[in-house]
C-alpha positions, 0 to 999 in steps of 0.5 A: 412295459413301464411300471406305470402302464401296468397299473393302468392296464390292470385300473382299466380292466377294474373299472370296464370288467362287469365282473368287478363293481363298486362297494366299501363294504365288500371291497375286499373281494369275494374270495377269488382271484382272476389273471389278467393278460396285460398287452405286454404278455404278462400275468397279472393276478387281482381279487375277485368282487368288488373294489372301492376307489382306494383298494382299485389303486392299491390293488393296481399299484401292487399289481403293476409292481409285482404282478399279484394283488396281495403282495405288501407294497412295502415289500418292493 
C-alpha cells in the first residue's frame, strides 16, 4: 500500500468512527490510543477523542508515514 492511501484509510476511519469527534479544544485527545487495521493488514495507531481538521491531517500524515500518531513528521 502506497503512503498516501494509508493516510486516507486512516482520515477515513476519523471522520466515519463515532468514537472520534469534532473539537479545537479537546483535539489532542482523551488520552488513549486506538489500533486500526488498514485493508493492507497493517496496524495503525491513532489518539483516542476528538480531533480538529489540522490534528485529523497530522495525525493521518504521521500515520500513513510511520504507523503511529505521536511520531514527529520531521523524524521520517
Amino acid at each position: 500500500m502506497r503512503k498516501a492511501e494509508a493516510m486516507s484509510e486512516v482520515m477515513w476511519h476519523l471522520i466515519t468512527d463515532d468514537a472520534h469527534g469534532y473539537s479545537q479544544p479537546a483535539r489532542a485527545g482523551d488520552g488513549t490510543e486506538e489500533t486500526i487495521w488498514l485493508s493492507d493488514g497493517r496496524a495503525v495507531v491513532v489518539h483516542g477523542g476528538d480531533y480538529d481538521c489540522s490534528e485529523s491531517v497530522r495525525v493521518a500524515v504521521n500515520c500513513g508515514l510511520s504507523g503511529r500518531y505521536d511520531d514527529p513528521i520531521g523524524h521520517m
